[in-house]
C-alpha positions, 0 to 999 in steps of 0.5 A: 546687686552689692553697693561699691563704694565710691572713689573719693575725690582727689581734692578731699585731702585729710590733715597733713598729721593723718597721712603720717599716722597708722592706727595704733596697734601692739605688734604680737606673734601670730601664734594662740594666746592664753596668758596676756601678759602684753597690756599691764591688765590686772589679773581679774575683775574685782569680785564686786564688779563681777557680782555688778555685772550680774545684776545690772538694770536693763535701763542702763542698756536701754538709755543714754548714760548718766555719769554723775553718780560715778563722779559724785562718788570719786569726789566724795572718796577724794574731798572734792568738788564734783565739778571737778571730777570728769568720767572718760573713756579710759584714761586715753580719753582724759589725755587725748581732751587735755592735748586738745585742750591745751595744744595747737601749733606753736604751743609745746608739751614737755614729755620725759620720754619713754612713756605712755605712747598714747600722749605722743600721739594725742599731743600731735594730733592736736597740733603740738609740738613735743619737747622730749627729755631722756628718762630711760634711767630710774632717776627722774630728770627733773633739772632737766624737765626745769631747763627747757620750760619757756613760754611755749610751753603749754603742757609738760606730762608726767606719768607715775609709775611711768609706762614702760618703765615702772620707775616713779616721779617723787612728789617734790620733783612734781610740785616744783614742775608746777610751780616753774610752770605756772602758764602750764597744764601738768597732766599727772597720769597715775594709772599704776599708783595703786602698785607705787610705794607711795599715792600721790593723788591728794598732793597733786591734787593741791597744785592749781595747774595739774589734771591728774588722771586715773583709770579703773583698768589696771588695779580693778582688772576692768580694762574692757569697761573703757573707763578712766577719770581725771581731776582738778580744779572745776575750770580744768575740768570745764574744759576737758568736759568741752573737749569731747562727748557727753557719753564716753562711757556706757550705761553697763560699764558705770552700774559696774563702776559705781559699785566699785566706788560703793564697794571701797578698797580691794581687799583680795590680796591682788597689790600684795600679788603683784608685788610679790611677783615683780620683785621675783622677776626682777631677781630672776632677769638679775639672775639672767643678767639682762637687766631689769628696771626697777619697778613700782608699777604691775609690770617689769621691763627687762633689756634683752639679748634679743627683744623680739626672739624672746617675745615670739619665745613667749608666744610659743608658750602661749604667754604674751609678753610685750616687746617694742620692735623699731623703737629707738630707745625701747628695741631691746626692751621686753615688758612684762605684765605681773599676772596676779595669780599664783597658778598663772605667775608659776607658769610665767617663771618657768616659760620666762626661764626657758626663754630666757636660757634659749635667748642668750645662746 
């Protein structure tokens, strides 16, 4: 005879924040997939994490995850303390430590909105309250940004290139943020900085209140490692290492991660890629004139006739693309993962015309 579950009892009642709250999840067409273009992953693994997945130690399946070979190696990439340097669970997880780190009721972040939604969330989560500023155009509001620090203000995010939009924050309009917001954490995502004209890491990294984060997920094409790290002074990061567990990131995924940081720059031609292939979406959805951002990230986002007929046209290729259905400000928006391949970004073009074409009938 099977076990059923319990009923729980009425009196066990979560959070009030978790009732408002559904897992986060991307909303796609329920058709087959073959080209995911819908999550800003890179193309391929790096060739030298391939090779490191082959030859991995058994030991680091067998017992628990020693992450300080990995951050020695990105401290002494950067000049840094090691005490400075934490390895996450993505860079979702350096947000989510940093939210709850720095939040709680009564206690304000201040997010140029749209952008990544996981700081949204985590910001919540912890308790905080959210100060958003409209950034939808590719200028940064930085007057803005400026105007509503107070007191209350314990975090202000900054992500560059921004996720969904791919425009970029200039490096002065960060250290002015930093300098107005002394009681503040700046948490400085830089997720995309490898596709961005301009890498801002070793600027940001002189500013005494900011976290920046980084992530092996897009540039290396090693999302599914789930790994990611922030940096600042050996205090802040103290404190983002309190703020979750000691094993964010399995044994597999740092022997791959520590040959990458060994192995230095990529060198197969992917950024020049990527690059290639964003400039000619944006001239085609010119062509189209449905409006592209401009972009410094692996991803443009174009506006629409119709966002969700043109994503489920996509899908009906066989190409994911990314759409925001219900967003206030994103509903007619489609974004749109460079594959960093010729072969697969051919197949994108042509599906993207025809899409294209059908959608502003």
């Amino acid at each position: 005879m099977s076990a059923q579950p319990a009923t729980i009892p009425s009196a066990v009642r979560p959070r009030p924040i978790v009732g408002d709250l559904i897992a986060y999840a991307v909303p796609r067409s329920n058709v087959p997939i073959d080209l995911w273009l819908d999550s800003n992953e890179g193309a391929q693994p790096s060739p030298m994490a391939l090779q490191a997945l082959r030859e991995i130690d058994p030991q680091r399946i067998r017992r628990y995850p020693d992450k300080s070979r990995a951050e020695q190696l990105i401290a002494a990439k950067l000049g840094l303390d090691p005490a400075g340097v934490i390895l996450t669970a993505g860079g979702d997880d350096a947000i989510d430590r940093c939210c709850r780190a720095m939040l709680e009721p009564g206690r304000d972040i201040i997010l140029p909105s749209p952008t990544f939604e996981m700081i949204e969330r985590s910001a919540r989560i912890a308790g905080g309250s959210i100060v958003k500023i409209p950034w939808w155009k590719s200028e940064f509001p930085v007057g803005e940004v400026l105007a509503r620090i107070t007191q209350r203000t314990a975090m202000i995010a900054l992500v560059s290139p921004n996720n969904p939009t791919g425009a970029v924050i200039p490096l002065d309009s960060v250290q002015a943020i930093a300098q107005a917001a002394p009681q503040a954490l700046l948490l400085v995502d830089l997720a995309y900085i490898e596709f961005a004209d301009e890498d801002i890491t070793r600027e940001a990294l002189q500013l005494p209140n900011a976290v920046i984060i980084r992530t092996f997920s897009k540039a290396l094409g090693c999302a599914g490692l789930r790994a990611g790290y922030a940096l600042g002074t050996p205090q802040t990061i103290g404190w983002l290492r309190a703020m979750g567990g000691p094993y964010p990131t399995s044994g597999p995924s740092l022997a791959i991660i520590e040959a990458l940081l060994e192995s230095g720059v990529r060198e197969d031609g992917y950024f020049e890629q990527v690059r290639r292939e964003r400039a000619l979406l944006i001239d085609l959805a010119h062509g189209f004139e449905v409006g592209p951002h401009p972009s410094q990230a692996n991803f443009v986002l174009i506006d629409a006739a119709d966002s969700i007929a043109l994503r489920d046209s996509m899908a009906a290729r066989g190409i994911a693309v990314r759409a925001f259905p219900g967003h206030p400000v994103l509903g007619r928006s489609v974004r749109i993962t460079c594959p960093g391949c010729p072969r697969s970004f051919a197949r994108l073009e042509a599906a993207l015309r025809q899409a294209l074409e059908e959608n502003l009938r």
